[in-house]
PyMOL Python script that loads the backbone (N, CA, C, O; Angstrom):
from pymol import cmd

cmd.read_pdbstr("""\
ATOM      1  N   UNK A   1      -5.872   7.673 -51.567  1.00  0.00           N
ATOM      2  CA  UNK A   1      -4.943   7.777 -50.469  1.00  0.00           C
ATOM      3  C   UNK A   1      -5.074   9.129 -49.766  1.00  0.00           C
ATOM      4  O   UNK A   1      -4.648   9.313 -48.626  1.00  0.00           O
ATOM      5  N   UNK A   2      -5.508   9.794 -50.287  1.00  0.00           N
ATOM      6  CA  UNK A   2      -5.422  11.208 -50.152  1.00  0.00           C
ATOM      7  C   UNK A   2      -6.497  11.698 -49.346  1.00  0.00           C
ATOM      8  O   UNK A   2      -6.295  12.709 -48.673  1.00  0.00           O
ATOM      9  N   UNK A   3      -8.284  10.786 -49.296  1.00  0.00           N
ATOM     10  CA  UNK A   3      -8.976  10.579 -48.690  1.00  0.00           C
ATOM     11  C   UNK A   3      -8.751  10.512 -47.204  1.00  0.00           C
ATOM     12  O   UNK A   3      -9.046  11.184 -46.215  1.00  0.00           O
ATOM     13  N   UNK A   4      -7.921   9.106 -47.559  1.00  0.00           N
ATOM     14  CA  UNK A   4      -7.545   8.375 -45.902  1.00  0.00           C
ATOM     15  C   UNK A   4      -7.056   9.331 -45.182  1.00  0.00           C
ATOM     16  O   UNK A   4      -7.514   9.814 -44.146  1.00  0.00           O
ATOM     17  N   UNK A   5      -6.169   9.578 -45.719  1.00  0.00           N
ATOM     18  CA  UNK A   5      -5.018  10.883 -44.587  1.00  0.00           C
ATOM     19  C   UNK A   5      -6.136  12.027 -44.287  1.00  0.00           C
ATOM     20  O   UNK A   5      -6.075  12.625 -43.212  1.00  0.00           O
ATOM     21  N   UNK A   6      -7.120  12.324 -45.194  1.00  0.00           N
ATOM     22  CA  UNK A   6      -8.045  13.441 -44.403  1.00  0.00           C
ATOM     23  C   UNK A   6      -9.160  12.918 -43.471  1.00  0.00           C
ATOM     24  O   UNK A   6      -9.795  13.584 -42.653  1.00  0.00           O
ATOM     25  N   UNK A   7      -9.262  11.793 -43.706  1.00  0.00           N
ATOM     26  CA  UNK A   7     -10.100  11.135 -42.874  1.00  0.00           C
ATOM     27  C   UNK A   7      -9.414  11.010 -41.785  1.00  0.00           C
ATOM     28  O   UNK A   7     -10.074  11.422 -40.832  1.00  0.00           O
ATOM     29  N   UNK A   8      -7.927  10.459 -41.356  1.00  0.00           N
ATOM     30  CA  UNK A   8      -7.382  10.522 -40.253  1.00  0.00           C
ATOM     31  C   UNK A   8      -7.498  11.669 -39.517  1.00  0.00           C
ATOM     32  O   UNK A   8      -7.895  11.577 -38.355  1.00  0.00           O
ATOM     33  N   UNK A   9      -7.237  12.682 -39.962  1.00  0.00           N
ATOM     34  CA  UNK A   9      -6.837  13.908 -39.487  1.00  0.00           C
ATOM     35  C   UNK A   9      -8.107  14.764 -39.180  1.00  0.00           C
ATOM     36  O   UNK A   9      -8.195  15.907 -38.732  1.00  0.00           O
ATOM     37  N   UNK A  10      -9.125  13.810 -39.579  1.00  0.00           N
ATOM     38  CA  UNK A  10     -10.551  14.878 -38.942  1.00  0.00           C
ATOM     39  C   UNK A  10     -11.083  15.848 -40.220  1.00  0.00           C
ATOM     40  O   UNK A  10     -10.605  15.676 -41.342  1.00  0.00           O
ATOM     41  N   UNK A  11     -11.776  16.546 -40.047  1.00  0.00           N
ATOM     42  CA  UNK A  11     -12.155  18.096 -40.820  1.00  0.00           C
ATOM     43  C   UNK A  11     -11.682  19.259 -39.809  1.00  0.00           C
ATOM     44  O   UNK A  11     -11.565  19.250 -38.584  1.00  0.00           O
ATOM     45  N   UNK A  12     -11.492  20.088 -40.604  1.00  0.00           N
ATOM     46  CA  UNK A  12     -11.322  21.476 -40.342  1.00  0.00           C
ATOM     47  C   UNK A  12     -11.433  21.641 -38.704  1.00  0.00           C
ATOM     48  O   UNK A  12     -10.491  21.789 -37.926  1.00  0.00           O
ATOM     49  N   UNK A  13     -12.972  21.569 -38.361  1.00  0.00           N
ATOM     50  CA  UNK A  13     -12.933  21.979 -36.960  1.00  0.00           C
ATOM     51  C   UNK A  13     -12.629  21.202 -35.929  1.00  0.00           C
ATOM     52  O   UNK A  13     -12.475  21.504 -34.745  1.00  0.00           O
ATOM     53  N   UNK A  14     -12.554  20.176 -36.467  1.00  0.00           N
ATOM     54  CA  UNK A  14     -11.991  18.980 -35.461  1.00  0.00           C
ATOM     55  C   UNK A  14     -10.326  19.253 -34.867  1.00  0.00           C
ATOM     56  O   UNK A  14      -9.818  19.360 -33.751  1.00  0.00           O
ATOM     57  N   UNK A  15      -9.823  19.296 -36.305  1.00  0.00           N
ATOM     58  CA  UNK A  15      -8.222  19.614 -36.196  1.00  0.00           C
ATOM     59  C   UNK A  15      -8.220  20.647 -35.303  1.00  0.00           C
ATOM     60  O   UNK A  15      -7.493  20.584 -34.312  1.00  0.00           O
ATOM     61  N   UNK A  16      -9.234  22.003 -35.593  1.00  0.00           N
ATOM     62  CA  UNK A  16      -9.029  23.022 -34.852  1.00  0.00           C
ATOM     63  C   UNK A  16      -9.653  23.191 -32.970  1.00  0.00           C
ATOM     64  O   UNK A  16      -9.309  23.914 -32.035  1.00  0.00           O
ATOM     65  N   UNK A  17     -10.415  22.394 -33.095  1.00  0.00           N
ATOM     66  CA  UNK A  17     -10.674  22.533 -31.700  1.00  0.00           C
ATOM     67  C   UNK A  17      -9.506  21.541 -30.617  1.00  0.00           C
ATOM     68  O   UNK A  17      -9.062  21.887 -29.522  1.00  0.00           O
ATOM     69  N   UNK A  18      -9.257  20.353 -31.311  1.00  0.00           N
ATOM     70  CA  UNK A  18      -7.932  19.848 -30.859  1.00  0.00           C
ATOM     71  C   UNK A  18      -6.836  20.599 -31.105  1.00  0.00           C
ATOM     72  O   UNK A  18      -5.825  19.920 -31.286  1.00  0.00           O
ATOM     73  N   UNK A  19      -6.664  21.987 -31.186  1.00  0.00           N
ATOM     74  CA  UNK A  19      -5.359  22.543 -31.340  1.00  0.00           C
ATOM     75  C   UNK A  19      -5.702  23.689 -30.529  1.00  0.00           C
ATOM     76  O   UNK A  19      -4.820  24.204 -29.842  1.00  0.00           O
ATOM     77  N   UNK A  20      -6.903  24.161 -30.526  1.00  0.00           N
ATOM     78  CA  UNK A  20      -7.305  24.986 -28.832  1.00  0.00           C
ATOM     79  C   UNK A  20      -7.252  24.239 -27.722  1.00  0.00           C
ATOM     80  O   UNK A  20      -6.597  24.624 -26.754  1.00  0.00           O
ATOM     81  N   UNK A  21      -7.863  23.197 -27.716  1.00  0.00           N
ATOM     82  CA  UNK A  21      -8.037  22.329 -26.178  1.00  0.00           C
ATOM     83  C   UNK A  21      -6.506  21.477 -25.779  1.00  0.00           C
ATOM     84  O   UNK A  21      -6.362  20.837 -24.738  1.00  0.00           O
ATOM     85  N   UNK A  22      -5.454  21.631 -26.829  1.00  0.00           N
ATOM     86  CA  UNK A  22      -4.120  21.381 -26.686  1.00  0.00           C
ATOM     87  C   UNK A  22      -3.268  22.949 -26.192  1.00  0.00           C
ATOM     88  O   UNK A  22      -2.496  23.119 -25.249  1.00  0.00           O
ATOM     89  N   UNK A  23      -3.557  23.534 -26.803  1.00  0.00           N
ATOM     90  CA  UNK A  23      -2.791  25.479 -26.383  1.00  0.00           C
ATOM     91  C   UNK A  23      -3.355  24.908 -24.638  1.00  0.00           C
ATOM     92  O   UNK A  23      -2.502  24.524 -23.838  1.00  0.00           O
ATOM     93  N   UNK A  24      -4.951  24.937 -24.234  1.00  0.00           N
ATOM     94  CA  UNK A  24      -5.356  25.678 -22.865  1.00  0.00           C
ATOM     95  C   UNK A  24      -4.771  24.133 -21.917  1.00  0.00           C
ATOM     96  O   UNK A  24      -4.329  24.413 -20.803  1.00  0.00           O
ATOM     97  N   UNK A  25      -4.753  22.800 -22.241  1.00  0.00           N
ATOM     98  CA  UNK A  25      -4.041  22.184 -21.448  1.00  0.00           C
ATOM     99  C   UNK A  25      -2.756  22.483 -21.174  1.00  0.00           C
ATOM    100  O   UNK A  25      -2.296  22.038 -20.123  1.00  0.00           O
ATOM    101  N   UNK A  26      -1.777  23.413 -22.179  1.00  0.00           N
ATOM    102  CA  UNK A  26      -0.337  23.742 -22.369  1.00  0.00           C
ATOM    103  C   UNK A  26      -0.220  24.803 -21.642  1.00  0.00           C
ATOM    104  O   UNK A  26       0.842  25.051 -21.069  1.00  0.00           O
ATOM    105  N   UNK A  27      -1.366  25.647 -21.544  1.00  0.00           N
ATOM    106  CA  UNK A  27      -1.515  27.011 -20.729  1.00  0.00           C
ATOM    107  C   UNK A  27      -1.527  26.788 -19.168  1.00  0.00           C
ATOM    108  O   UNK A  27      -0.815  27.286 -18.295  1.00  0.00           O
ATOM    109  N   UNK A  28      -2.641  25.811 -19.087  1.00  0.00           N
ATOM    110  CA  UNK A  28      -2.603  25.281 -17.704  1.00  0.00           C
ATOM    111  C   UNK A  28      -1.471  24.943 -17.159  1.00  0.00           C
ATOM    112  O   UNK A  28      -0.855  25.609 -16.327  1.00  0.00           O
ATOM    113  N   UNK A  29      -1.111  23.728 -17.683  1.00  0.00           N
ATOM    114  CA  UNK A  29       0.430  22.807 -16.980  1.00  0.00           C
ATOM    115  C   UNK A  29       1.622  24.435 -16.422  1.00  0.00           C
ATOM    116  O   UNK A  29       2.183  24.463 -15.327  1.00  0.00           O
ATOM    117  N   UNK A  30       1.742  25.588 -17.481  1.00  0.00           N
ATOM    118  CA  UNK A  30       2.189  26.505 -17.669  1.00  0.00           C
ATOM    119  C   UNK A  30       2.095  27.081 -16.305  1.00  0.00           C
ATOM    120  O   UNK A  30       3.092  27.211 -15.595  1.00  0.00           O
ATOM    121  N   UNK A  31       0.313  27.596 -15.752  1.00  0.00           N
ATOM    122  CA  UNK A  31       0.150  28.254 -15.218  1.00  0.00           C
ATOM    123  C   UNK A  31       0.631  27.324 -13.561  1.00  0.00           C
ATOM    124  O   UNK A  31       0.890  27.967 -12.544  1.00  0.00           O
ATOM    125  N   UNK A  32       0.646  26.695 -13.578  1.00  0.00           N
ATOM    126  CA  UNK A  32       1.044  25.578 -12.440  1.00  0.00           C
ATOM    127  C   UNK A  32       2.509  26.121 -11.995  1.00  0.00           C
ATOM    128  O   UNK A  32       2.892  26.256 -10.833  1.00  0.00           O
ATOM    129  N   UNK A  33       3.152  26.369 -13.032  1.00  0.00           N
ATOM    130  CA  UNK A  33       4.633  26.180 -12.387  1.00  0.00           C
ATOM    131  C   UNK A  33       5.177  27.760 -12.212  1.00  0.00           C
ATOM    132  O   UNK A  33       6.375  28.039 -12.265  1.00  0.00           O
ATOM    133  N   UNK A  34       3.772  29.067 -11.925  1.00  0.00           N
ATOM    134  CA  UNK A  34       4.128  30.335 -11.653  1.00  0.00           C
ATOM    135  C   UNK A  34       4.498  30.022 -10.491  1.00  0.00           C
ATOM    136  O   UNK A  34       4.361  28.917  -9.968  1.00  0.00           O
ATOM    137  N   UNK A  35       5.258  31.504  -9.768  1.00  0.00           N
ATOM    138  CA  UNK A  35       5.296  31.364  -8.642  1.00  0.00           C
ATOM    139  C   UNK A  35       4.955  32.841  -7.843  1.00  0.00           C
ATOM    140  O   UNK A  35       5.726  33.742  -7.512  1.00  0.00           O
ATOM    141  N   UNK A  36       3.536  32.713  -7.680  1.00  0.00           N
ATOM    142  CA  UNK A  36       2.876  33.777  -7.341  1.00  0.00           C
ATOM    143  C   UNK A  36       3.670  34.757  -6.115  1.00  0.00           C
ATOM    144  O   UNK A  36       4.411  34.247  -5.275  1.00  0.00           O
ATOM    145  N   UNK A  37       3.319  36.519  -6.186  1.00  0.00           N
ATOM    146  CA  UNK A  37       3.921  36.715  -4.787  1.00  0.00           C
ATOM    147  C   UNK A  37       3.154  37.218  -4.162  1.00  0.00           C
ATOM    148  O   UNK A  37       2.131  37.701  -4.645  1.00  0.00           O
ATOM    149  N   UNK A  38       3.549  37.246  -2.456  1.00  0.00           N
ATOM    150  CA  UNK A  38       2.717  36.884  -1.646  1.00  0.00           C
ATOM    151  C   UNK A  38       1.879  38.385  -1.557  1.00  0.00           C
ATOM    152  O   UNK A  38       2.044  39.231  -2.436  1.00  0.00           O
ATOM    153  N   UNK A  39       1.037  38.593  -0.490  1.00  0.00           N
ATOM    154  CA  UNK A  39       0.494  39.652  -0.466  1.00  0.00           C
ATOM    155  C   UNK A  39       1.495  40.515   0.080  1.00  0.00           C
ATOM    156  O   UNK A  39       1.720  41.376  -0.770  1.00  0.00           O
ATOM    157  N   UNK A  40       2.201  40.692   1.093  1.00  0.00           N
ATOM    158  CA  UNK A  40       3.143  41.421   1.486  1.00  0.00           C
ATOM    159  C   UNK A  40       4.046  42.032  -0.075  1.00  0.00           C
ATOM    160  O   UNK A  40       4.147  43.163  -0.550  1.00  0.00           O
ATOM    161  N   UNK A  41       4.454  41.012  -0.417  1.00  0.00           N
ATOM    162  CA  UNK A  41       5.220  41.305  -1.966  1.00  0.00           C
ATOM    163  C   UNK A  41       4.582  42.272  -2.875  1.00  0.00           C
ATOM    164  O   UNK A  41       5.049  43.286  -3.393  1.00  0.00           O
ATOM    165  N   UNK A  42       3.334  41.705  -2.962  1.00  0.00           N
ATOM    166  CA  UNK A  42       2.758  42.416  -4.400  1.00  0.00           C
ATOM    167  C   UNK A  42       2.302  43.723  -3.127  1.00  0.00           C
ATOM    168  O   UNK A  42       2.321  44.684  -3.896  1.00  0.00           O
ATOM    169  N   UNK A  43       2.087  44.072  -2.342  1.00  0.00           N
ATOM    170  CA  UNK A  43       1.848  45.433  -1.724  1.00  0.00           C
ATOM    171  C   UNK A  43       2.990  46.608  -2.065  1.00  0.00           C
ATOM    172  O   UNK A  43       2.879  47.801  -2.350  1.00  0.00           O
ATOM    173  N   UNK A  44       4.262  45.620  -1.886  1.00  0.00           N
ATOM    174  CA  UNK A  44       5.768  46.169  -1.687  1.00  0.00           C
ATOM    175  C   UNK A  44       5.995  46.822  -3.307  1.00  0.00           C
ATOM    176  O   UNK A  44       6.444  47.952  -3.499  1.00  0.00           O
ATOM    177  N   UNK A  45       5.705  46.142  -4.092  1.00  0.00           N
ATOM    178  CA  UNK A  45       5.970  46.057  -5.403  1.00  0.00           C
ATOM    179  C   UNK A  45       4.352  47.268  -6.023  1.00  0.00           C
ATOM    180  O   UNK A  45       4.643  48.044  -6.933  1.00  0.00           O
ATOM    181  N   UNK A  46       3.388  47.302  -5.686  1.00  0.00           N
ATOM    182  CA  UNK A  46       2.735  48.130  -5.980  1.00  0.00           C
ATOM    183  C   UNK A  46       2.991  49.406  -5.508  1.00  0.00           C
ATOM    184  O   UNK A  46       2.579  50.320  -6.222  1.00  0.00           O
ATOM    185  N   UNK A  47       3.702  49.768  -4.242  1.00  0.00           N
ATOM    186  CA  UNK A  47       4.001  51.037  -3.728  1.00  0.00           C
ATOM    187  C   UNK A  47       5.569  51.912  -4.673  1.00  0.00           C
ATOM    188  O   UNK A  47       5.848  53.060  -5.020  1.00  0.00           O
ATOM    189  N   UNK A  48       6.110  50.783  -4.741  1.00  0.00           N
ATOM    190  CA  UNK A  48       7.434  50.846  -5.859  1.00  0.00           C
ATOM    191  C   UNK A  48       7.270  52.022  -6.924  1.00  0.00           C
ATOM    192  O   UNK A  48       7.728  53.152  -7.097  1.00  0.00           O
ATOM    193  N   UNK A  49       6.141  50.928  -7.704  1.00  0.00           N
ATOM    194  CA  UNK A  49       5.811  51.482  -8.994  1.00  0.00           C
ATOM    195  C   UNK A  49       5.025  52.678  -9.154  1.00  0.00           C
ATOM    196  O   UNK A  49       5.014  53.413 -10.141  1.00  0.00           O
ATOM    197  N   UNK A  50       4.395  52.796  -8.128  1.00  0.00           N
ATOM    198  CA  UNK A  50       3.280  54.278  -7.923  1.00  0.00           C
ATOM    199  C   UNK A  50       4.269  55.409  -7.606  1.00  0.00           C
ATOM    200  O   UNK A  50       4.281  56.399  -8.337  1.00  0.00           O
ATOM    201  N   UNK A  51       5.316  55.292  -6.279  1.00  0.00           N
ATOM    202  CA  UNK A  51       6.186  56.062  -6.614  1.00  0.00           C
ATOM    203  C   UNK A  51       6.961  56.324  -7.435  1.00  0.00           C
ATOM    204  O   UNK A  51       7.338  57.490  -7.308  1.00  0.00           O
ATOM    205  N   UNK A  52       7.588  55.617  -8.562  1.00  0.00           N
ATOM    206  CA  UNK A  52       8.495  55.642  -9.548  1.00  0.00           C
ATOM    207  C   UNK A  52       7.411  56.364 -10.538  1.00  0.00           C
ATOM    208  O   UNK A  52       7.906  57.272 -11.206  1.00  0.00           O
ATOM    209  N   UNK A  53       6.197  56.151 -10.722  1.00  0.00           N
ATOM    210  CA  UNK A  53       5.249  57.223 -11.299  1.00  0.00           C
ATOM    211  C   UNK A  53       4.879  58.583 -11.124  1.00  0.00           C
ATOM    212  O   UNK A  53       4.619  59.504 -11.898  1.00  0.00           O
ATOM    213  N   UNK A  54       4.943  58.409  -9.486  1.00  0.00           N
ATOM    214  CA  UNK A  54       5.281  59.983  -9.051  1.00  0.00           C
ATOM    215  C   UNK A  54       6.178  60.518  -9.637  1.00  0.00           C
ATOM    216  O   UNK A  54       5.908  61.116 -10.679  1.00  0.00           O
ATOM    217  N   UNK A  55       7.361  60.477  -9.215  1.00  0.00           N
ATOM    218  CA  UNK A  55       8.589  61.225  -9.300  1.00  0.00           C
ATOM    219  C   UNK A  55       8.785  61.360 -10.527  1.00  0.00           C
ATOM    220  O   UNK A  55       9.286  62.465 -10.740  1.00  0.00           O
ATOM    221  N   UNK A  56       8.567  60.512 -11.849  1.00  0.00           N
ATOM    222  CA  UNK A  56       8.747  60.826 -13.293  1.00  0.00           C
ATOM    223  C   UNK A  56       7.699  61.577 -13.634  1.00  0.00           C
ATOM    224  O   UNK A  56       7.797  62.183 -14.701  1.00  0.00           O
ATOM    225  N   UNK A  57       6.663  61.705 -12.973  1.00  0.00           N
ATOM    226  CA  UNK A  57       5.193  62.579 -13.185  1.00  0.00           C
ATOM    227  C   UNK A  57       5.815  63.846 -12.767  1.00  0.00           C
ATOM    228  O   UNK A  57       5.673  64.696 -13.646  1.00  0.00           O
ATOM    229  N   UNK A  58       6.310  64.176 -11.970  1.00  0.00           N
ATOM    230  CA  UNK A  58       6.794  65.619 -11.400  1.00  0.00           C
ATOM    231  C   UNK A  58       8.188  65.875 -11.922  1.00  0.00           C
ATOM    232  O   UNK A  58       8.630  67.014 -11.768  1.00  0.00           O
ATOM    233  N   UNK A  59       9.029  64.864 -12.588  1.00  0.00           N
ATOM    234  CA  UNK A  59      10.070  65.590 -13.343  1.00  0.00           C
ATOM    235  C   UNK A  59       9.424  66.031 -14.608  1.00  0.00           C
ATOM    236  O   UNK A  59      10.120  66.765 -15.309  1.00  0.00           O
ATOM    237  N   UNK A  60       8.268  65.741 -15.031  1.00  0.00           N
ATOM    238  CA  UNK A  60       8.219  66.161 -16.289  1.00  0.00           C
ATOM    239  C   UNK A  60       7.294  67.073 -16.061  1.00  0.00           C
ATOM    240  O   UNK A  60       7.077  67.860 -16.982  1.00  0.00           O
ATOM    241  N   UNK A  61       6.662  67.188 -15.039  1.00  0.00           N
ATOM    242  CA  UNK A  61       6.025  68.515 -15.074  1.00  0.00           C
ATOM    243  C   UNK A  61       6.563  69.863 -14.499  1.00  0.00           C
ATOM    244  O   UNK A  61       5.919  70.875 -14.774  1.00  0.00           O
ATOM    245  N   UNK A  62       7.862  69.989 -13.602  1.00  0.00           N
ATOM    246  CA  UNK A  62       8.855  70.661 -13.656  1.00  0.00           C
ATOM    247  C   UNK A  62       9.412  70.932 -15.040  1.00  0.00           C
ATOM    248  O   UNK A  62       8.919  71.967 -15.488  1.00  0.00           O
ATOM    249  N   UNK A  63      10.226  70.389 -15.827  1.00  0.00           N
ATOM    250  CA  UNK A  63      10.593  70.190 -17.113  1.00  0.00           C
ATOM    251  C   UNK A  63       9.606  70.880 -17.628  1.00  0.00           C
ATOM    252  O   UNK A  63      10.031  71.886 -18.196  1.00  0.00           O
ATOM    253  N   UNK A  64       8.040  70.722 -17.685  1.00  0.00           N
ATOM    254  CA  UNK A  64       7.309  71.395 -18.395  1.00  0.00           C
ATOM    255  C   UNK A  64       7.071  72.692 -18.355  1.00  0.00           C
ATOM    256  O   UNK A  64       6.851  73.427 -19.317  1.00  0.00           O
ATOM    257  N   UNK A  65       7.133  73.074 -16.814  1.00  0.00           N
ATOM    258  CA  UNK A  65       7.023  74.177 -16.393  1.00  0.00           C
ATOM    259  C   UNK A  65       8.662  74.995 -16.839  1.00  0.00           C
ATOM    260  O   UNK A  65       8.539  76.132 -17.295  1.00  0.00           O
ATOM    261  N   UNK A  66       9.449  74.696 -16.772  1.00  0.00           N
ATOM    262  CA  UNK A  66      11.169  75.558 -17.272  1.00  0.00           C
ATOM    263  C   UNK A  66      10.387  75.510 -18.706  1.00  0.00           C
ATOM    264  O   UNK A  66       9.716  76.533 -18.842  1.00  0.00           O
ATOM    265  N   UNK A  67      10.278  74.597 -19.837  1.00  0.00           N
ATOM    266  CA  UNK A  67      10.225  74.878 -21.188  1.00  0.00           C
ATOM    267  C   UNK A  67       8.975  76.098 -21.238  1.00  0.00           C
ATOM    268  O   UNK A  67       8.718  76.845 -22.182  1.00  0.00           O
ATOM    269  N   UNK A  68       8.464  76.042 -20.215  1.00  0.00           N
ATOM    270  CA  UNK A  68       7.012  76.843 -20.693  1.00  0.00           C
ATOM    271  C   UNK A  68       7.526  78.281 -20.373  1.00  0.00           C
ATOM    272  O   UNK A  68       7.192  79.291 -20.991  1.00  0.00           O
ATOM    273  N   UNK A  69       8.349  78.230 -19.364  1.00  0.00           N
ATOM    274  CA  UNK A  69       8.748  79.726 -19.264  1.00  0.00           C
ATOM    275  C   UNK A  69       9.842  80.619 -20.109  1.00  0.00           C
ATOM    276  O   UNK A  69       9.880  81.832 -20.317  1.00  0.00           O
ATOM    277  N   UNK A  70      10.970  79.240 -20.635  1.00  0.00           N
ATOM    278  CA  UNK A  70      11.839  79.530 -21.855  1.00  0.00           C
ATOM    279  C   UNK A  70      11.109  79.870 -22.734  1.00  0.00           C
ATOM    280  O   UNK A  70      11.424  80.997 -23.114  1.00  0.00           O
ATOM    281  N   UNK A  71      10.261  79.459 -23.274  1.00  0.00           N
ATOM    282  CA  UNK A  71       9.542  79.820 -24.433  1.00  0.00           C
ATOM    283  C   UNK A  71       8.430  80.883 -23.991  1.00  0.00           C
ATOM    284  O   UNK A  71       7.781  81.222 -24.980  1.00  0.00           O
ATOM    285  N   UNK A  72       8.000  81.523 -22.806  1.00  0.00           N
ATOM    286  CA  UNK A  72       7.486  82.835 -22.995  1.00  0.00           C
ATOM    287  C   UNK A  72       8.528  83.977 -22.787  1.00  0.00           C
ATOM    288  O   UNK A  72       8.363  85.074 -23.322  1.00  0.00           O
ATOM    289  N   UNK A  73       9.544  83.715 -22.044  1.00  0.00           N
ATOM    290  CA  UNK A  73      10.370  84.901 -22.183  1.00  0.00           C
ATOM    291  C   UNK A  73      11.149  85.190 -23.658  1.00  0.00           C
ATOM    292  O   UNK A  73      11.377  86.352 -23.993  1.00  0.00           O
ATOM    293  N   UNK A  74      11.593  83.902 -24.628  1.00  0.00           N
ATOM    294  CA  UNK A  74      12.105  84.071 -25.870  1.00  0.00           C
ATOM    295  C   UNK A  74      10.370  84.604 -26.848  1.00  0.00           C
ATOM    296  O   UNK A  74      10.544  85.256 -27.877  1.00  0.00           O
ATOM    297  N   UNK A  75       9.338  84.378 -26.562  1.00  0.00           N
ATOM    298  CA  UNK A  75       8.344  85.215 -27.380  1.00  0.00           C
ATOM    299  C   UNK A  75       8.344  86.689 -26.600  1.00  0.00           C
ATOM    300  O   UNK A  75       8.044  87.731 -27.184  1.00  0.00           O
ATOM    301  N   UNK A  76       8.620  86.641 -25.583  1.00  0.00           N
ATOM    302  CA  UNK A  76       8.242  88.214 -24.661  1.00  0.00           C
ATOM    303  C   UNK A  76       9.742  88.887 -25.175  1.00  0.00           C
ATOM    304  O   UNK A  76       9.918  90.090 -24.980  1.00  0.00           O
ATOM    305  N   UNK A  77      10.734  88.130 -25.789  1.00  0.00           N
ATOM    306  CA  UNK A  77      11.943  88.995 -26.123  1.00  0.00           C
ATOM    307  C   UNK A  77      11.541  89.596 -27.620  1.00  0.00           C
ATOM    308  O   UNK A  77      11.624  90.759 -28.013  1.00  0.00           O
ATOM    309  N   UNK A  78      11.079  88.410 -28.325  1.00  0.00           N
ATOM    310  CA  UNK A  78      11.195  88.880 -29.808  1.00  0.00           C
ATOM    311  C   UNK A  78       9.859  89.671 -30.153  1.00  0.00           C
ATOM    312  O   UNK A  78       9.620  90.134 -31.268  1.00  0.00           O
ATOM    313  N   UNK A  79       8.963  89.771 -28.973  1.00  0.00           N
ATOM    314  CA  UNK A  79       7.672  90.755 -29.344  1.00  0.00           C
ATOM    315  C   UNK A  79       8.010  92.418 -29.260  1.00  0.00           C
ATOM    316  O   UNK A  79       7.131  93.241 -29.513  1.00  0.00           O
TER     317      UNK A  79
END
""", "prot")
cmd.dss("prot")
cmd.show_as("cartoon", "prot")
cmd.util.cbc("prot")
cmd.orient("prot")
């Protein structure tokens, strides 16, 4: 009995390639129901994020620049 049921079920790579070619049909149907944005959008949305990179790029290099000078005037005190 124990045969049969593996005989149903294929070998190893059988099972397994029917469980990839089931994921990329599941991926597909998936990818169908995005809803892409348009070029105007993704322009809008790329300028966003480059600035929001700026401005956290230059708070922390301000920030870097105050800690860098706290810490040479507290070594220029205790020298």
């Amino acid at each position: 009995m124990a045969d049969a049921k593996n005989q149903e079920k294929g070998n190893f790579f059988q099972r397994t390639g029917q469980r990839i070619g089931k994921w990329f049909r599941e991926m597909r149907s998936e990818l169908k129901k995005v809803v892409w944005p348009s070029r105007k959008q993704l322009i809008q949305n790329s300028l966003v994020v480059l600035l929001c990179v700026l401005v956290v790029g230059v708070f922390i290099w301000v920030f870097d620049a105050v800690a860098n000078l706290v810490v040479q005037g507290l070594i220029g005190l205790f020298n």
